[in-house]
Residue, then its C-alpha position, 0 to 999 in steps of 0.5 A: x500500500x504505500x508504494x502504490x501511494x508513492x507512484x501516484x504522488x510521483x505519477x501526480x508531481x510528473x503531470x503537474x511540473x511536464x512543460x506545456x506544449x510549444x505554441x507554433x510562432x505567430x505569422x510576422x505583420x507584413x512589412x508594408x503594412x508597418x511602413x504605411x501606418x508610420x507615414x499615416x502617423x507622421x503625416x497626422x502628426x504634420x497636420x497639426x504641429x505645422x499650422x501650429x508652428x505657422x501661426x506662432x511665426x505669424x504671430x510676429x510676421x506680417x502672412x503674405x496672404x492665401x492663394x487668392x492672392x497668387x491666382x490674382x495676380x496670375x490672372x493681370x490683376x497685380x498685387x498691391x499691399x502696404x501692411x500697416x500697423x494696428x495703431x496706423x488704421x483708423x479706428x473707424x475702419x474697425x468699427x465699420x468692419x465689425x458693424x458690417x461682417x461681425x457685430x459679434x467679434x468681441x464675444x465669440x471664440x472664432x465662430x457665430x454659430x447663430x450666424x452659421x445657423x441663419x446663413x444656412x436657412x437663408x441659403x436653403x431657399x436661396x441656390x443663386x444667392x448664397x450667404x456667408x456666416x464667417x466671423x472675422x477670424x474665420x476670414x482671416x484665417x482663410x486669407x492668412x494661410x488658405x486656398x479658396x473654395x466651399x469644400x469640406x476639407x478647406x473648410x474643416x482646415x479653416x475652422x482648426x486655424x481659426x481656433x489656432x489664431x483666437x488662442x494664439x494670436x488674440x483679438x486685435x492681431x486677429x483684426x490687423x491681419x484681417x485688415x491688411x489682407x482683405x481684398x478691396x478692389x481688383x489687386x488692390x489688399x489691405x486697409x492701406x492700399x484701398x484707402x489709397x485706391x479709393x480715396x487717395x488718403x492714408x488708412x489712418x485718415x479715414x473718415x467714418x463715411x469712407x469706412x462704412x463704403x470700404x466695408x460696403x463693398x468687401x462681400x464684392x470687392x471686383x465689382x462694387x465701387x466705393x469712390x462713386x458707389x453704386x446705388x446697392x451699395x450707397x444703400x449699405x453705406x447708409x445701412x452701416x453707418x448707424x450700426x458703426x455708431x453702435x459699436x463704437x457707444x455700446x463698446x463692441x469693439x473693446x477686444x481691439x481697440x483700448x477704451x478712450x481710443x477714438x477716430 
């Protein structure tokens, strides 16, 4: 009897401590596979750290402005731009661009989501008259670092640059890149070059009426005319001049222009 219990304990000690079978090796991951997936990731990688880096150096640097620019020039238009300061650009000419493309610019973070809400309704019913609901920021961004179009790619780079210059730049060089590279006239570029075009006066020299035509015209810069406006335009002349005075009053203009600046 016990040398039978001492066979089953050794028989029980041999099943227990018996190495386990060896498992066959896993097939290896195709090489191209892993090469694909680490460009993917480094291009990723470039899409974000790039702009970010684009906007810090242009946090400093006046941008040379988007491709609308180039494709002007390419088709006979020219190029004309003189950067100005902030400081250098009449006051009223802010207060006309905001009372006319975004009475919301001091209280938004880069987008008027209302606006894009309304512009959206009003271009549902409207195929042959679309509607923008673009803030200043979105705007500048696109003319500072974007090619035109409506697409969805563009349109979703714009919306992540928009959010790099409202947290990187702030508002007032949001405002003086907006300025300096919004298109005018056939060309014609910024606050400086359109006062000059239009008026034959420096963009400090502005007076309110002038600054409510210049930003009359800016949804149609290649065909409305502020020197001799046309009657449509006269008409948002006179329509933004009053709300100009309610910027300038209810101090909507704030972000931009320090309290006890004035015209």
């Amino acid at each position: 009897m016990r040398v039978l219990g001492r066979e089953r304990c050794s028989a029980s000690v041999h099943l227990v401590t018996q190495a386990p079978a060896p498992q066959p090796p896993k097939p290896a991951k195709p090489r191209w596979r892993t090469r694909i997936a680490g460009v993917l990731i480094l291009a990723l990688l470039l899409a974000f750290i790039v702009p970010i880096t684009d906007v810090i150096a242009h946090r400093f640097l006046p941008p040379e402005g988007a491709v609308l620019a180039v494709e002007r020039v390419f088709q006979g238009q020219g190029y004309r731009r003189d950067w100005r300061p902030l400081h250098k650009i009449s006051p009223n000419l802010v207060y006309a661009v905001i009372a006319a493309e975004d009475e919301k610019f001091c209280r938004h973070h880069g987008f008027d989501w209302d606006g894009i809400k309304n512009a959206m309704r009003y271009n549902a019913t409207h195929k042959n008259r679309l509607r923008g609901g673009s803030t200043i920021s979105q705007q500048a961004a696109k003319n500072a670092f974007l090619w035109p179009g409506r697409g969805f790619v563009r349109k979703g780079v714009e919306a992540y640059y928009t959010v790099l210059i409202e947290h990187l730049w702030g508002k007032p060089r949001i405002m003086e890149v907006y300025l300096n590279l919004a298109e005018w006239a056939p060309g014609v570029y910024g606050a400086q070059a359109a006062s000059q075009y239009w008026f034959h006066t420096d963009a400090d020299r502005l007076t309110p009426q002038q600054a409510a035509r210049l930003a009359a015209i800016l949804p149609r810069p290649l065909k409305w005319n502020a020197a001799a406006p046309q009657r449509y335009v006269r008409g948002r002349s006179r329509h933004i001049a009053p709300k100009e005075r309610t910027v300038r009053t209810d101090d909507l203009a704030t972000c931009v222009l320090p309290h006890g600046r004035h015209a």
